[in-house]
LOVEXTOR-409448 format. One record per atom (N, C-alpha, C): x, y, z. Coordinates in steps of 0.001 Angstrom, whole numbers, plus 500000, padded with zeros to 6 digits. Each point is the difference from the previous one (the first is absolute). Layout:
<nodes>
XYZ ...
</nodes>
This chain:
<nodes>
500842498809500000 499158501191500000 500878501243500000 499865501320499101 500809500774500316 499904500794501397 500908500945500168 500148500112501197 500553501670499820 499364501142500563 500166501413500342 500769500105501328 500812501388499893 500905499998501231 499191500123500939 498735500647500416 498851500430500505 498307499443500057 499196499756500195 498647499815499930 499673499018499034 501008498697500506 499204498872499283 498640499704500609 500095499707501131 498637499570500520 498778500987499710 500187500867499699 498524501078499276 499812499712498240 501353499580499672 500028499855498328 499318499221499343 498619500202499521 499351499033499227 500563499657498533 500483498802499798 500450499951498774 499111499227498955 500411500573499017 498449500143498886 500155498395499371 501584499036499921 500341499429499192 499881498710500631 501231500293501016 500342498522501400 499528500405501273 499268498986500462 499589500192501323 501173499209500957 499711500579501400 500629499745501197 500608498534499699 501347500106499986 500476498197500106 499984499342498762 499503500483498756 499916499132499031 501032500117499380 500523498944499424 500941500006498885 500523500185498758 498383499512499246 500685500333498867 497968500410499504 500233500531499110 499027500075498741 498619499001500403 499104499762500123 499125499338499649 499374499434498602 499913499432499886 499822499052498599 500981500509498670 501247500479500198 501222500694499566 500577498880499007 499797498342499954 500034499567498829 499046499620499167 498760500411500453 498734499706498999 499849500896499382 500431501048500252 499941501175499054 501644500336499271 500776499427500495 501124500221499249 499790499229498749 498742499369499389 499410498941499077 499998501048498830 499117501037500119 499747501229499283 500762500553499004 501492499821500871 501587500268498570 500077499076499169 499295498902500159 500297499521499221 499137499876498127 498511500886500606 498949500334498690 500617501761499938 501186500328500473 500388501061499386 501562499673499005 500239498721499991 500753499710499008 501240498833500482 499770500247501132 501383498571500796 499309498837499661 501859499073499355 499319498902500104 500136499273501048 499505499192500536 500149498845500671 501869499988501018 500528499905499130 501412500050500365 500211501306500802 499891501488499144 499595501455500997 499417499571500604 498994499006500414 499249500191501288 500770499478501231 500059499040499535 500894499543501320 501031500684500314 500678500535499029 501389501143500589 499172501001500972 498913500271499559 498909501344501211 499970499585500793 499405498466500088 499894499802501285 501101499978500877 500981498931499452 501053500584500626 500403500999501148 499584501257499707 500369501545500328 499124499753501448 498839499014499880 499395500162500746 500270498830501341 500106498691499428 499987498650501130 501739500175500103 500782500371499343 501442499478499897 500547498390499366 498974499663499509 500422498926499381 499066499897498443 500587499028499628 499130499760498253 499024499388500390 498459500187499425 499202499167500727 500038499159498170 499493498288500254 499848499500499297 498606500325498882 500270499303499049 498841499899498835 498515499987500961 499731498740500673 499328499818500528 499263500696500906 501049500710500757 499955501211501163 498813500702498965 500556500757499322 499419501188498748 498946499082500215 499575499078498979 498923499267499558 499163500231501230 500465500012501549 499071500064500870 499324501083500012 501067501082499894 499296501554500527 499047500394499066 500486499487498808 498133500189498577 499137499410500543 499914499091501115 498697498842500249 498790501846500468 501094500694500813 499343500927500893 498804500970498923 501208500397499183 499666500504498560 498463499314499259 500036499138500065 499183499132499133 498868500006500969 499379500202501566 499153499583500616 499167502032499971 501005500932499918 499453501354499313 499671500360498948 500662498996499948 499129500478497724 498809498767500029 500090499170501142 498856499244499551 498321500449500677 500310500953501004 499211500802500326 499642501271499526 501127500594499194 499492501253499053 499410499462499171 500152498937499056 499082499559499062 498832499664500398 499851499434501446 498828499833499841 498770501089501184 500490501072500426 499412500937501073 498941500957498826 499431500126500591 498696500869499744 500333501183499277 499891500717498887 500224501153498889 500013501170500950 500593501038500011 499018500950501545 499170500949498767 499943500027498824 499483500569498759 499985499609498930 499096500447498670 499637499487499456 500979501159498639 500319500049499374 500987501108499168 499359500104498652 499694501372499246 499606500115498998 500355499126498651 501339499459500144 501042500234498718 500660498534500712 499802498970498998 500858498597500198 501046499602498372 501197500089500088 500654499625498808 500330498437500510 500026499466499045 499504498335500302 501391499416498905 500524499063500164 500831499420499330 501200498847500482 500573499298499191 500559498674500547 501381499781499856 501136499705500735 501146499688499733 500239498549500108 500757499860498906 500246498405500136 501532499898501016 500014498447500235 501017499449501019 500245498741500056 500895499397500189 500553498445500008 499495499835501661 499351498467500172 500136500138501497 499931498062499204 500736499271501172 500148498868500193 498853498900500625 499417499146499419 498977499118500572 500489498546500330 499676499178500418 500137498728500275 499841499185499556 500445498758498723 499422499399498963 499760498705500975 500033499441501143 499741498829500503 500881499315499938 500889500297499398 501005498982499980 501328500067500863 501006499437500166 501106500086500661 501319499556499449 501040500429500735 501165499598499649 500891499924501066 501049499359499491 501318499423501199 501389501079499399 500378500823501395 501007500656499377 501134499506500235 501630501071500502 500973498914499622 500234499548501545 499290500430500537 500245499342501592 498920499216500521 499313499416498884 498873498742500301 498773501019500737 499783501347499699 498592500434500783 499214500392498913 498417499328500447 499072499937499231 499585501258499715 499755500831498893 499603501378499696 498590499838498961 499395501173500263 498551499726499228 500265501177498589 499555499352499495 500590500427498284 498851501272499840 500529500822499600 499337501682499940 499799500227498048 499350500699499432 500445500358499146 499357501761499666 500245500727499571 499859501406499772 499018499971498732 498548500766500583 499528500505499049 499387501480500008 499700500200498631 499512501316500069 499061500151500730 499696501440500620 499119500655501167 499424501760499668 498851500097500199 500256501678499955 499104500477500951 500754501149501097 499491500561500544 498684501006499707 498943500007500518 498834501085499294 499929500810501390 500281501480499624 499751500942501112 499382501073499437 499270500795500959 499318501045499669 500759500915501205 500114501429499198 500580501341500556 499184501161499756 499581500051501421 499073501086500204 500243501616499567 499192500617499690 500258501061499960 499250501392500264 500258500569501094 499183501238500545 499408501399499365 499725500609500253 498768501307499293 501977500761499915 500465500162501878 501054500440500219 501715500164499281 499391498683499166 501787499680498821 500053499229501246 499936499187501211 500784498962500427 500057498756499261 500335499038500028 500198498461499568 500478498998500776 499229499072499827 500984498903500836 499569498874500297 500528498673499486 499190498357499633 499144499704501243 499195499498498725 498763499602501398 499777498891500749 500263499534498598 499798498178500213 501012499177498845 500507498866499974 500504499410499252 499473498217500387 500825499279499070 499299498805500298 501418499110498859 499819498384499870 500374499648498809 499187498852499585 499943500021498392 499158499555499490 500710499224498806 499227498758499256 500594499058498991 500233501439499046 498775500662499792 500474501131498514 498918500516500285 500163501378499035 498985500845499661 498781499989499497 498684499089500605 499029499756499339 498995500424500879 498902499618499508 498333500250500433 499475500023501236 500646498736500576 499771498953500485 501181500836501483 501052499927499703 501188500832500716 499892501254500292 499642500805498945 499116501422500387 499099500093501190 498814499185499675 498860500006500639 500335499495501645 500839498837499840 500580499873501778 501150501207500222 500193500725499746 500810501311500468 499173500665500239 499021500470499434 498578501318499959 499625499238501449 499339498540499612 499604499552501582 500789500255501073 501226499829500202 501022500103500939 499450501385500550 500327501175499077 500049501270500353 497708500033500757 499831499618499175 498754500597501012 499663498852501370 500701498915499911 499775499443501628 500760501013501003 501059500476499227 500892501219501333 499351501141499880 498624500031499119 498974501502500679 500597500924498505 500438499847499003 499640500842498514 498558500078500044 499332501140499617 499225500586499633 499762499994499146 499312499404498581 499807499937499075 499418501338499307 499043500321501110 499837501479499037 500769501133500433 500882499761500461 501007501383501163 500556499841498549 500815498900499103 500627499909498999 499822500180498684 500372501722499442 499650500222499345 501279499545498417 500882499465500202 500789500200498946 500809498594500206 500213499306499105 501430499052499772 500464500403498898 501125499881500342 501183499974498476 500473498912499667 500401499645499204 500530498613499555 500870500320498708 500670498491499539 500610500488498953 499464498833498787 498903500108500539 499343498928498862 499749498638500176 500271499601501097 500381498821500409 498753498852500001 500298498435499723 498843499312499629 499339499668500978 498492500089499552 499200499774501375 499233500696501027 501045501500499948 499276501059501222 498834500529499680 499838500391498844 498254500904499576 499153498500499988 500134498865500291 499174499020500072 499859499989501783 500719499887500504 500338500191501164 499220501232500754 500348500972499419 499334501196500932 498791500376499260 499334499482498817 498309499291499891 499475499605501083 500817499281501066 499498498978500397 499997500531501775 500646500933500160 500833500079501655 499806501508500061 500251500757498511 500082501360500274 499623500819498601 498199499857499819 499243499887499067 499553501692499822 500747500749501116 499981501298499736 500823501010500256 501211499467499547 501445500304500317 500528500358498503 500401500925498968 500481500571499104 501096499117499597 500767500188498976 501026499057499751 500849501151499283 501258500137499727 500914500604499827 501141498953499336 500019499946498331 501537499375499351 501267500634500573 500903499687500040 501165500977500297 500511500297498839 500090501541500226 500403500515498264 501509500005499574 500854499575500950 501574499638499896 500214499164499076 498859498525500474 499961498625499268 499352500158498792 499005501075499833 499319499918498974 500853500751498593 501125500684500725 501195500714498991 500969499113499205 500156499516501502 501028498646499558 499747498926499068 498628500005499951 499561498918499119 499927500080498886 500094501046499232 499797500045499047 501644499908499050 501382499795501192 501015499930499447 499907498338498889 499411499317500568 500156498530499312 499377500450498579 499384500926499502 499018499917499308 501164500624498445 500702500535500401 500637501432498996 500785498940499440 499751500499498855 500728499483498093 501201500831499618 500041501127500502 501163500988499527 500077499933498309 498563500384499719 500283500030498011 500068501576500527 500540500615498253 500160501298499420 500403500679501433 501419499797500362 500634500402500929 500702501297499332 500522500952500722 500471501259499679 501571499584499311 500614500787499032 501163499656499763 500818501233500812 499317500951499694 500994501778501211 498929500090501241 501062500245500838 499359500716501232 499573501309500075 498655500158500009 498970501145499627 500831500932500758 500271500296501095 500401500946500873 501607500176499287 500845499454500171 501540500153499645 500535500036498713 498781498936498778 500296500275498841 501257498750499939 500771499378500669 500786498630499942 499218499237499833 500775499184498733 499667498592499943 499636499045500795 499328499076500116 499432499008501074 500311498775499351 500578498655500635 499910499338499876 499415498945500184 498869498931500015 499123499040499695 499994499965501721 500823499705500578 499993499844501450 499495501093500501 500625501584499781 499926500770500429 498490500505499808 499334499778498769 498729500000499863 499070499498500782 500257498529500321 498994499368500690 499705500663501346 501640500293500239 499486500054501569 499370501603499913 500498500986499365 499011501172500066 498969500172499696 499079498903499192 498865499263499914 499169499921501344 500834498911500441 499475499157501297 499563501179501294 501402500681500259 499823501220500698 499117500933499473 499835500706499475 498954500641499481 498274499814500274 500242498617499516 497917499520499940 500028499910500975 500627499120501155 499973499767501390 500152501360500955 500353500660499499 500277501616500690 498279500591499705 499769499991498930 498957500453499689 498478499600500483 500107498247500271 498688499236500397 500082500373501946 501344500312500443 499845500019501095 499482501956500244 500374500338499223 499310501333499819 498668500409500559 499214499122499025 498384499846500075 499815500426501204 499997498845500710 499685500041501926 500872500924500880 500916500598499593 500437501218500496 499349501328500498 499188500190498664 498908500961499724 499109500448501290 499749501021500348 499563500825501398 498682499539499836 499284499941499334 498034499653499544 499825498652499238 499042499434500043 499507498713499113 500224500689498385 499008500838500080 499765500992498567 501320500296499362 501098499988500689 501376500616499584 500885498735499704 499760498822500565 500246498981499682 499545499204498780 498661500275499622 499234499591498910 500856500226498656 500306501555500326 500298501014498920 501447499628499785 500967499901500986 501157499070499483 500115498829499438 499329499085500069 499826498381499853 499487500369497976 498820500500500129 499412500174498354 501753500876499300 500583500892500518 501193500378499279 500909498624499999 499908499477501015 500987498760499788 499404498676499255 498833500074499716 499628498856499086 500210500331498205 500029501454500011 499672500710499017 501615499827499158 500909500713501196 501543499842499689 500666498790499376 499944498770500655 500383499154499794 498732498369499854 498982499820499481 499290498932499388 500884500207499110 500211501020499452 500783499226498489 501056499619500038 500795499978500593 501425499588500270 499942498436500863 498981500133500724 499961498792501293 498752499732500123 498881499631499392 499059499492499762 499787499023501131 501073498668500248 499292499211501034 500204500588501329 501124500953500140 500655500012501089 498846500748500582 499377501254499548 498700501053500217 499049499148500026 499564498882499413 498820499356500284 500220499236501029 501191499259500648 500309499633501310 499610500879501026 500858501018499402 499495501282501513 498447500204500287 499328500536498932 498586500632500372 499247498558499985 500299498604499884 498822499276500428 499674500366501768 498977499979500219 499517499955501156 500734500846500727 499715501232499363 501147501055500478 498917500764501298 498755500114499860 498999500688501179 500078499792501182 500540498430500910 500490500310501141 501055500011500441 501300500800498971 500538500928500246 499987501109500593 498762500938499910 499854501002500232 498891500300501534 499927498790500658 499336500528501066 500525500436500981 501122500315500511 500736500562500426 499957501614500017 499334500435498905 499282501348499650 498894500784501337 499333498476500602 499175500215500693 499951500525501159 501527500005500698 500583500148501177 500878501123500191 500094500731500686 500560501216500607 501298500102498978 500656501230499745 501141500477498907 501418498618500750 500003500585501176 501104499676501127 500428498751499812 498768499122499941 500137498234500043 500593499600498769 499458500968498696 500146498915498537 501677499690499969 500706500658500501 501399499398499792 499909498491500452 499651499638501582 500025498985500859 499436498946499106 498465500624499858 499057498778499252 499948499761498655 500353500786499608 500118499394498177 501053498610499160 500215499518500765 501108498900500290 500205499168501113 500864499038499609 500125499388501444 501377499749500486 500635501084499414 501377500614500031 500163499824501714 499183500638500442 500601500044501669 500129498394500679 499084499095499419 500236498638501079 501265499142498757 500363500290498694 501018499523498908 501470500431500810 499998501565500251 501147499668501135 499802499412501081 499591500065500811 499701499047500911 500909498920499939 499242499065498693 500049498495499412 501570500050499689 500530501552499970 501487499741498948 500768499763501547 500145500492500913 500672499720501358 499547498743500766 499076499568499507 499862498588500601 500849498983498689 499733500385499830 500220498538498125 502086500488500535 500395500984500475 501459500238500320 500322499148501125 498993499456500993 500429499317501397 499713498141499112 499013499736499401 499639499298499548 500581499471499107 501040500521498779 500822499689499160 501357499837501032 500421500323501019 500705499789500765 500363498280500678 497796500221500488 500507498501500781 499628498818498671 499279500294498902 499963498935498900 498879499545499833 499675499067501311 498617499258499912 499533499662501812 499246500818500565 499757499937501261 499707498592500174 500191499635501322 499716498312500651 498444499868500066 499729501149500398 497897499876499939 499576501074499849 498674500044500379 499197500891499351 500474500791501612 499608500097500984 499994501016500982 501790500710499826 500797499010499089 501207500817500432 499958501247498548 499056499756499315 500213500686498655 498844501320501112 499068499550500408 499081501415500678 500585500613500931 501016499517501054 500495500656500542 500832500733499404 501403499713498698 500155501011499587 499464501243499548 498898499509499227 499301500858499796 499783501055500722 499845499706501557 499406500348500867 501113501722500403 500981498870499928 500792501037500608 500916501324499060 499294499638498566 500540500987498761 498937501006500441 498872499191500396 498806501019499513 499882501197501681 500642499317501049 500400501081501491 500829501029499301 501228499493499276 500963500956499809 499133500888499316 499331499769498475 499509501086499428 498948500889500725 499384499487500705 499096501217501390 500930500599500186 501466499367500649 500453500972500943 501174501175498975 499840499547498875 500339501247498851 498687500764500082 499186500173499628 498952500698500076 499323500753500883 500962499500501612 499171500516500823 501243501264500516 501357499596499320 501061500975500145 499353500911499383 500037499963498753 499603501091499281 498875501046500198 499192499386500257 498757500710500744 500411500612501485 501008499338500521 500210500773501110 501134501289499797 500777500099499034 500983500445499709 499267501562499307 499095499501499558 498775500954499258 499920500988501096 498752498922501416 499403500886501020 501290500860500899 501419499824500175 500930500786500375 500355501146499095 499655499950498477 500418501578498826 498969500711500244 498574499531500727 498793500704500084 500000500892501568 
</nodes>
């Protein structure tokens, strides 16, 4: 305990109490460095700092058990709200199952034969009137279907979703959900993400009657150099559209951009504007939000800092060790968000 030349016994200390030694639960949370980028190996050097010795594989393996019994209660505790704005979407993951079978290794012990298959996480990330964000629920599922949708929607309203509090999902197209929220959330808006709906139309482009000079510089272009100022260009331009401050102003870009280039890119423009209308509901909602909601850009990063811990360990041993990571990418990103917001309320 530290110790003042003067008035220990009046000194309430905010951290260690009277006699204690060390930290309280000081290696269950030293877990945390490790969904900020340590691997396994950094971890144990941390701990280190802390017990004075290396704690084993196993050791670690214990202190996630702690990990794993809080995320198994955040997943499943009661919503304390119901949030306007859900961007919905799935990351895939290797996690290891049990084929029944066994084997003899080189020291004669019987081991049960695992093999790795594909997995994808489905989470939804809330989003406030305020610009806050932050996952609500996640789950894992064989794949992206109807059937998988519809037990996620269920999930979320046994923990108290509001079906009509929910005015908006975003998605990025994904199979199954507008069958799904027919069914769970029959008066809930739907929102394409217009990122994906840009992107899509890259598979589509032919690159005929490509430029031979560069309009602006008047240099020659070469076949390469064409394509890609092609590519950049239409894609600069389709992401344009949804930029636009008004629906009406959006309209009015999209008809210049069908107008510009059908003739040049015929499929690539008929890729884009199929089922281009719920694109634009995002229109419906306050100026402030359409950055947040017009995409599902905010939970895609997300997915990119997990898929970094996850490409790390390869193929998780089970499913709770793939959610607990999860678990603990998705603390860190609160506690980015909640810096920032606090960093905010100190310039104010």
């Amino acid at each position: 305990m530290p110790k003042l030349r003067r008035g220990n016994r009046q000194r309430q200390w905010r951290i260690l109490t009277r006699y204690q030694s060390t930290l309280q639960g000081v290696l269950d949370r030293a877990l945390y460095a490790y969904a900020m980028g340590l691997s396994l190996r950094d971890l144990q050097e941390l701990l280190y700092v802390f017990v004075g010795h290396i704690l084993s594989h196993t050791a670690v393996n214990r202190i996630t058990l702690a990990v794993q019994d809080i995320m198994t209660t955040w997943r499943s505790q009661p919503l304390e709200a119901t949030p306007p704005v859900l961007l919905v979407d799935g990351v895939w993951v290797k996690i290891l199952y049990p084929t029944g079978q066994t084997w003899t290794d080189a020291s004669g012990h019987v081991r049960q034969e695992v093999r790795g298959e594909e997995r994808v996480i489905l989470a939804g990330l809330a989003v406030w009137p305020d610009g806050r964000h932050a996952i609500l629920h996640y789950e894992v599922a064989v794949a992206e279907t109807q059937d998988t949708w519809a037990t996620f929607l269920t999930h979320l309203r046994e923990r108290g979703l509001d079906p009509s509090g929910l005015q908006l999902v975003v998605s990025d197209g994904t199979h199954g959900l507008l069958e799904a929220m027919a069914q769970h959330l029959p008066q809930t808006a739907s929102q394409r993400c217009t990122e994906h709906k840009a992107r899509g139309l890259e598979r589509y482009l032919t690159y005929q009657t490509l430029p031979t000079v560069d309009a602006t510089t008047g240099q020659p272009l070469s076949e390469s150099q064409a394509r890609h100022q092609r590519h950049a260009e239409i894609l600069h331009e389709a992401r344009e559209v949804f930029q636009a401050p008004t629906e009406t102003e959006a309209r009015q870009r999209l008809e210049s951009f069908e107008t510009k280039w059908t003739p040049l890119e015929p499929k690539a423009v008929h890729n884009f504007t199929w089922g281009l209308k719920r694109c634009f509901t995002f229109y419906q909602f306050p100026d402030e939000l359409h950055v947040l909601i017009r995409s599902t850009n905010l939970l895609e990063r997300f997915f990119q800092e997990f898929r970094t811990k996850a490409d790390e360990i390869g193929a998780f041993p089970n499913e709770d060790s793939g959610l607990t990571i999860f678990y603990l990418v998705m603390v860190r990103e609160h506690a980015k968000h909640d810096r920032v917001d606090f960093a905010k309320t100190e310039r104010h």
